[in-house]
C-alpha positions as CSV (number, residue, x, y, z in Angstrom):
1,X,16.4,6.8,19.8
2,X,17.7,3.3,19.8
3,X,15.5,0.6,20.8
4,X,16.9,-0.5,24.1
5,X,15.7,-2.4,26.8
6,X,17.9,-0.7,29.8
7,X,16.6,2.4,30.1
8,X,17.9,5.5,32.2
9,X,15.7,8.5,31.5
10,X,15.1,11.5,34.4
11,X,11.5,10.9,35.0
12,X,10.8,14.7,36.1
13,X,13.0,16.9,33.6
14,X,11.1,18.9,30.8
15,X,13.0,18.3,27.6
16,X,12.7,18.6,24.3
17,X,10.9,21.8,21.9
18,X,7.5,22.4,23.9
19,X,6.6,25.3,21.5
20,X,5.0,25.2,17.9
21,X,8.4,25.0,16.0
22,X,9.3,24.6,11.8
23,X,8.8,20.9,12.0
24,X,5.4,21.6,13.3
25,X,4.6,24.1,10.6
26,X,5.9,21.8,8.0
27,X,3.5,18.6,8.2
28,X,1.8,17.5,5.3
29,X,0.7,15.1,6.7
30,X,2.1,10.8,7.8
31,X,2.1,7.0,6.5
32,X,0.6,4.9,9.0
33,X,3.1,2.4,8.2
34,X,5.8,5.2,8.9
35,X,4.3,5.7,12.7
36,X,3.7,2.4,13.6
37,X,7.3,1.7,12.9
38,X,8.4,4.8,14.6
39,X,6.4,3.0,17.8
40,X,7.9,-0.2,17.5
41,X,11.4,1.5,17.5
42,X,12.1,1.0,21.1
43,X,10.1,-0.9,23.4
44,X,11.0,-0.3,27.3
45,X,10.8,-3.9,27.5
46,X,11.9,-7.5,26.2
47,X,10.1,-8.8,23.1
48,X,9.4,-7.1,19.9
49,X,5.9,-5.2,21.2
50,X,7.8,-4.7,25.1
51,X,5.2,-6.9,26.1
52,X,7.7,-9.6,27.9
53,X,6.9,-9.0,32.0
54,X,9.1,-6.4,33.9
55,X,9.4,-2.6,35.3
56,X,8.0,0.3,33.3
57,X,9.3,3.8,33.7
58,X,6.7,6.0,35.7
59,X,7.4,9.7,34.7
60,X,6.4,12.3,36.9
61,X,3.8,14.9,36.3
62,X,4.6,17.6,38.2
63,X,2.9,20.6,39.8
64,X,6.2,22.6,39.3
65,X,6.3,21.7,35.4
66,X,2.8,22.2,34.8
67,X,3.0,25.9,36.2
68,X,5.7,26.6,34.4
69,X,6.2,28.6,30.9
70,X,6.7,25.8,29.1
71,X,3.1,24.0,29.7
72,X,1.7,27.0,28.2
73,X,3.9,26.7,25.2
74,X,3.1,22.9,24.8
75,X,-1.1,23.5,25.8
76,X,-1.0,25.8,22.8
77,X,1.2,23.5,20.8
78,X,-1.0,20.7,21.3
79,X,-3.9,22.7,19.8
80,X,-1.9,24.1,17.1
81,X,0.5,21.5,15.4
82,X,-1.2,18.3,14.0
83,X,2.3,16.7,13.6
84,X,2.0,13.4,14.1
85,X,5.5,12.9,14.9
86,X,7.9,15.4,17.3
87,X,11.6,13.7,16.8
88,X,13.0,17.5,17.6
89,X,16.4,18.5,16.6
90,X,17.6,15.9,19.1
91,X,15.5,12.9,17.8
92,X,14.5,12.7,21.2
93,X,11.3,14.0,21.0
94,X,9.5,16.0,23.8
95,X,8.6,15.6,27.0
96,X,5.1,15.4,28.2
97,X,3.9,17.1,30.5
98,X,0.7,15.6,32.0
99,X,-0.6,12.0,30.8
100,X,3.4,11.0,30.6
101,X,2.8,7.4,30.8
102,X,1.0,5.5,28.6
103,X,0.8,2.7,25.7
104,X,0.7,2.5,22.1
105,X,-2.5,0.7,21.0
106,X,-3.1,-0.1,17.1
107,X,-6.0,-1.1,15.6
108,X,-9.2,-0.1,12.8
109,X,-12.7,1.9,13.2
110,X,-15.2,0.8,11.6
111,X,-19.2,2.3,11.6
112,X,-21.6,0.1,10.9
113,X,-25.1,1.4,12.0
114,X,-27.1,4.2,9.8
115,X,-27.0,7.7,11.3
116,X,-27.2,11.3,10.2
117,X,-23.5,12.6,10.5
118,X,-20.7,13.0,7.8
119,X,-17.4,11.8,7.4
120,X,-16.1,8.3,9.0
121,X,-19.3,8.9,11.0
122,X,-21.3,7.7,8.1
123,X,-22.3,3.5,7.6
124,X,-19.7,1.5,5.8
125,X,-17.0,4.0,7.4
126,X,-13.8,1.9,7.9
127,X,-10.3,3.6,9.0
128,X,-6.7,2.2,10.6
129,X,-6.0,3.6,14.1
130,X,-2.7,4.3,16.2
131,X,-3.7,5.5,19.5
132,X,-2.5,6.1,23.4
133,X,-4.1,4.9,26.1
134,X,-3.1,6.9,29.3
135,X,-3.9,7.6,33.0
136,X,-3.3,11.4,32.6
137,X,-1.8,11.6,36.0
138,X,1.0,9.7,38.3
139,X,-1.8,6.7,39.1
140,X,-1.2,4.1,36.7
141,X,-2.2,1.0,39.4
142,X,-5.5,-0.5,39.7
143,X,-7.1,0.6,43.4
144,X,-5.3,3.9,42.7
145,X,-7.7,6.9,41.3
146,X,-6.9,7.9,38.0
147,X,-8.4,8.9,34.6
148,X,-8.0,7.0,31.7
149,X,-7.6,9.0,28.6
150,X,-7.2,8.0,25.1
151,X,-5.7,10.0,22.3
152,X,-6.0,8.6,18.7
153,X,-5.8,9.3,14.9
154,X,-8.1,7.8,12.3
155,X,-6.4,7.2,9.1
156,X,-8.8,7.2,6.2
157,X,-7.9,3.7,4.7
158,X,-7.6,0.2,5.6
159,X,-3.9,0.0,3.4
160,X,-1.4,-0.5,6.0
161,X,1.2,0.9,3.4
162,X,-0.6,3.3,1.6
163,X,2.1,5.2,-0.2
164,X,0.8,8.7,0.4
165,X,1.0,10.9,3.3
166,X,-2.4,11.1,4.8
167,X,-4.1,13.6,7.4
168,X,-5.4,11.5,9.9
169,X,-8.4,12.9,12.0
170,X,-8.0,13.4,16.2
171,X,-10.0,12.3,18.8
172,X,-8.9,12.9,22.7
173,X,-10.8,11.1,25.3
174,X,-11.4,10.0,28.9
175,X,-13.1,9.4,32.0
176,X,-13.8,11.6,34.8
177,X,-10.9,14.2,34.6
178,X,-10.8,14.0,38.5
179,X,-10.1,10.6,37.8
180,X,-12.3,7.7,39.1
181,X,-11.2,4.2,41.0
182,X,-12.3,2.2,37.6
183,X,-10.6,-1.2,37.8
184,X,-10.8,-2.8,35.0
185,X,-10.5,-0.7,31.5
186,X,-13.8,-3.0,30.3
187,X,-16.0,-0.6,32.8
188,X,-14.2,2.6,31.9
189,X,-16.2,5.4,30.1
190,X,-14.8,7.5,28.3
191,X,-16.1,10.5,26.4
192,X,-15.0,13.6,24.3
193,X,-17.2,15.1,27.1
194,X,-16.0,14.1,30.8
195,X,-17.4,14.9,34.1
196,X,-14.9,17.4,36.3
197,X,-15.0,16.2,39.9
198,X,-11.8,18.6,40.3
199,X,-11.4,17.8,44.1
200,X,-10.8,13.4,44.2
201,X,-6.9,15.2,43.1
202,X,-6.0,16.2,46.6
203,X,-2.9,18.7,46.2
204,X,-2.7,18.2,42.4
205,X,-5.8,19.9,41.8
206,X,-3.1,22.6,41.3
207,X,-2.3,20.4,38.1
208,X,-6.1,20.6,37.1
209,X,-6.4,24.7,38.2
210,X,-3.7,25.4,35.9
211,X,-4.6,22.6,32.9
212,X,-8.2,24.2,33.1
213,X,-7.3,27.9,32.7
214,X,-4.9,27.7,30.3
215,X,-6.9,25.8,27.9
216,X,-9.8,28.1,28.4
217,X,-7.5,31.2,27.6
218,X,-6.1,29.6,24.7
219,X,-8.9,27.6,23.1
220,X,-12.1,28.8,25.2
221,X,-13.5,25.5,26.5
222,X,-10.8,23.3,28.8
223,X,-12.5,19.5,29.4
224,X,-14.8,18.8,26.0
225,X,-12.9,18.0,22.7
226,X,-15.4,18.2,19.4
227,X,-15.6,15.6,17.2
228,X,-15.8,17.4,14.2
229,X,-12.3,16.2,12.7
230,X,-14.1,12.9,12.4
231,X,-16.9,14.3,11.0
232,X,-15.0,16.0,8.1
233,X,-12.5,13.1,7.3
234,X,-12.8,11.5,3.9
235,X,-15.6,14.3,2.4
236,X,-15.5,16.3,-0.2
237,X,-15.1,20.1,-0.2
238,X,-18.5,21.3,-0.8
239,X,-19.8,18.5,1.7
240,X,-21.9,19.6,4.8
241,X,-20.3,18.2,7.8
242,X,-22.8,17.3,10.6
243,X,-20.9,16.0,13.8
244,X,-22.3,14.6,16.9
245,X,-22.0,16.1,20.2
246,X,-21.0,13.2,22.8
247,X,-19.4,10.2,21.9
248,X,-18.7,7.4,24.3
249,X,-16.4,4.4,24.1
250,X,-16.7,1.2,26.4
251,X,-15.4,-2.0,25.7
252,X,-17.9,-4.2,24.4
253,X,-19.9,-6.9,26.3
254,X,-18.1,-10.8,26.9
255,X,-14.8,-9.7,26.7
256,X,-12.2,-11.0,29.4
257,X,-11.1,-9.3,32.3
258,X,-7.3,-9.3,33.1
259,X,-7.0,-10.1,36.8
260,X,-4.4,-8.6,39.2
261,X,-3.5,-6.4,42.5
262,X,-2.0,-3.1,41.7
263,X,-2.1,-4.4,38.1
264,X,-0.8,-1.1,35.8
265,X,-3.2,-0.5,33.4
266,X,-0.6,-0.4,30.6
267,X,-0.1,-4.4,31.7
268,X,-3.9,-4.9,31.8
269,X,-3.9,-3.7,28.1
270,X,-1.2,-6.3,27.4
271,X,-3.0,-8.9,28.8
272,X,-6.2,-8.0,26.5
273,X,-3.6,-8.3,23.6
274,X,-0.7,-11.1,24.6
275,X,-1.7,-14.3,26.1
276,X,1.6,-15.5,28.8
277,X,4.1,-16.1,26.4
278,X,2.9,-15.6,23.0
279,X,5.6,-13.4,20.9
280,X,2.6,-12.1,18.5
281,X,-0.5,-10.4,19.5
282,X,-3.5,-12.6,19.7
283,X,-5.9,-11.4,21.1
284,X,-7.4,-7.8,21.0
285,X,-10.0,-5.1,22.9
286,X,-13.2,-4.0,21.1
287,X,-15.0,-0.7,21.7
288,X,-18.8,0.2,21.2
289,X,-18.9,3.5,19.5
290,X,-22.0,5.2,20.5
291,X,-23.2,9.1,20.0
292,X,-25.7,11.2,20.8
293,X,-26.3,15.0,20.6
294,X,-28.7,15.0,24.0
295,X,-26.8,16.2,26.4
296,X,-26.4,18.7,29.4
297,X,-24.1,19.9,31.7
298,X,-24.7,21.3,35.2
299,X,-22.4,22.6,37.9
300,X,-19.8,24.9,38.8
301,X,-16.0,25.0,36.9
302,X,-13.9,21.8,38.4
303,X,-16.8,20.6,39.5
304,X,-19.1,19.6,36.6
305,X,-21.8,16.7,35.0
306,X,-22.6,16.0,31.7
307,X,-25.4,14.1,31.6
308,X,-26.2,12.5,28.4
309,X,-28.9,10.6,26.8
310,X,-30.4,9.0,23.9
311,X,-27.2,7.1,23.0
312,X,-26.9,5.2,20.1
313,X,-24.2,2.8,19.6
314,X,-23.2,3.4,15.3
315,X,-19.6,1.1,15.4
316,X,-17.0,-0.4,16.7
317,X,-13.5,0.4,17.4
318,X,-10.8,-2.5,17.3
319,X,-7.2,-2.9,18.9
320,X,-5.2,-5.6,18.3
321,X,-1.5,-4.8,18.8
322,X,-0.2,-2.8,22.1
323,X,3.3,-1.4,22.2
324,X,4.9,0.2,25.6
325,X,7.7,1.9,24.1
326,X,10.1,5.6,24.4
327,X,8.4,7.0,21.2
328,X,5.2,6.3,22.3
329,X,5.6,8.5,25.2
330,X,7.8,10.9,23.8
331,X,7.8,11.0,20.3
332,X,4.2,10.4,19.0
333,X,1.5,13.8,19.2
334,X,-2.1,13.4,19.1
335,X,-3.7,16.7,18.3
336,X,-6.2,17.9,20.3
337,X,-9.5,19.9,18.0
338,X,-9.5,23.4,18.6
339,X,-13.0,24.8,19.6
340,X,-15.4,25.8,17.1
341,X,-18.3,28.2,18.2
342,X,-20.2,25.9,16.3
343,X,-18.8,22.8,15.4
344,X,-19.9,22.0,11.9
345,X,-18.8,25.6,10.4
346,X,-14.8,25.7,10.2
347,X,-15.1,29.5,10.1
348,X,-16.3,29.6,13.4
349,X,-13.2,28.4,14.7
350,X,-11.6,29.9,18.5
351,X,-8.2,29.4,16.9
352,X,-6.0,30.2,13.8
353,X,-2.8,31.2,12.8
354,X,-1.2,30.1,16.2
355,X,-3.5,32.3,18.1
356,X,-7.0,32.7,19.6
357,X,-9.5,35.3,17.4
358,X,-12.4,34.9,19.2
């Protein structure tokens, strides 16, 4: 799609290849420099990153859509494909169906604390990172309750234009999948493992109902991603892979708060990023990486705490461009793990071959 700056989308219609299709099936893998550019491509807004003040589109997550056949075929999708890229037959990409709105954040991962895991877990680990801040619902304004979620891919190198198509690993993300009344991203927490407080919804609890089952049908558990994609990246084949449990990411002590009523959080990430007027990103948002494999979680489905301890902050994770653009809401995947029985043994996997064995 043509980067343009007058945009007239339908902001409720599914479109686009939901399912697993041939283009899924057929990824070997991305250049970073090939998916930043694809992000780039069309900013909803003036200036090259979209960061120049104005309306964003706010696309409708629907309880309609999410009941429908095709959230099933993109749920399963989501699990199965590890495209990085959907253009579709179209070039238009898909539409999402929950977390439609978000932002494009790039950036590097870095580990730089001892600890017993594998992979870009390990000390000295250092990665480039394209990721997607979300709100995972319709609430995208500060005072308005809402969840923010990250998906993100962790390419193993620092080469902006390595020439070879590289796997990246996944990581999804967020806060309280009920969402919470955070107001400023530097307080947020947000965890491969979220509390459920199912009922803060209202009416689209139905969105969470549905989201929950299908996900537990299809994959076993519904609200924990493992981290063992991470774990694995960059080691050999004969390697054991030891992966934490929890991981938590919260912006990092000092840094600045962007102020604002009703501020969207898509525009408080700008603000981390862009200083008024500046045409190149100056600034940036750093993350504390911190793990643990102490954890527990107690209560009833929809209504759940995980309660974690013993955390040890091992990194930090760095963004310092942001780009609000078409592709990165409807072009871009981030692939969400598929449960493992046990998380370090890729044979005990719930999933393979596009369907659920266990």
């Amino acid at each position: 799609m043509n980067s343009t700056k007058k945009w007239d989308f339908d902001l409720v219609a599914i479109h686009g290849q939901q399912e697993v299709t041939d283009e899924d099936r057929n990824y070997r893998g991305s250049r970073y420099s090939e998916v930043r550019k694809a992000l780039y491509a069309n900013p909803y807004r003036g200036g090259a990153s979209g960061q120049h003040p104005g309306p964003l589109p706010m696309f409708r997550s629907t309880i309609r859509n999410v009941w429908s056949t095709h959230f099933r075929h993109a749920s399963a999708r989501s699990l199965d494909s590890k495209a990085d890229l959907r253009w579709g037959a179209d070039g238009k990409g898909y539409r999402r169906i929950i977390a439609p709105n978000g932002i494009g954040v790039l950036g590097r991962w870095e580990i730089t604390a001892d600890s017993p895991y594998s992979g870009y877990f390990r000390k000295g680990s250092k990665g480039l990172t394209i990721g997607r801040f979300s709100s995972d619902g319709n609430e995208t304004m500060r005072g308005q309750r809402r969840s923010i979620s990250l998906g993100m891919k962790i390419y193993p190198t620092m080469d902006p234009d390595h020439p070879t198509p590289l796997k990246p690993a996944g990581l999804i993300a967020q806060e309280d999948l009920g969402g919470m009344r955070t107001a400023y991203i530097n307080d947020a927490d947000i965890r491969n493992a979220p509390n459920v407080t199912a009922f803060r919804r209202g009416i689209y609890i139905l969105i969470m109902l549905r989201a929950g089952r299908l996900f537990e049908q299809l994959d076993k558990v519904g609200d924990s991603r493992q981290l063992f994609e991470i774990a694995e990246l960059g080691t050999s084949p004969n390697e054991t892979i030891k992966a934490p449990e929890h991981m938590l990411l919260k912006m990092a002590e000092g840094q600045r708060r962007i102020e604002g009523d009703r501020l969207d959080f898509r525009d408080e990430i700008y603000g981390h990023i862009f200083k008024p007027g500046d045409a190149e990103p100056t600034g940036s948002m750093e993350f504390d990486i911190s793990v643990s494999d102490t954890g527990r979680r107690s209560g009833l489905q929809g209504l759940s705490k995980v309660t974690v301890s013993n955390w040890q902050r091992i990194g930090k994770l760095t963004f310092t461009e942001a780009i609000c653009s078409y592709n990165a809401d409807h072009v871009i995947q981030f692939h969400h793990p598929g449960w493992r029985e046990n998380r370090n043994d890729p044979s005990t996997a719930v999933r393979s071959g596009e369907q659920r064995v266990r």
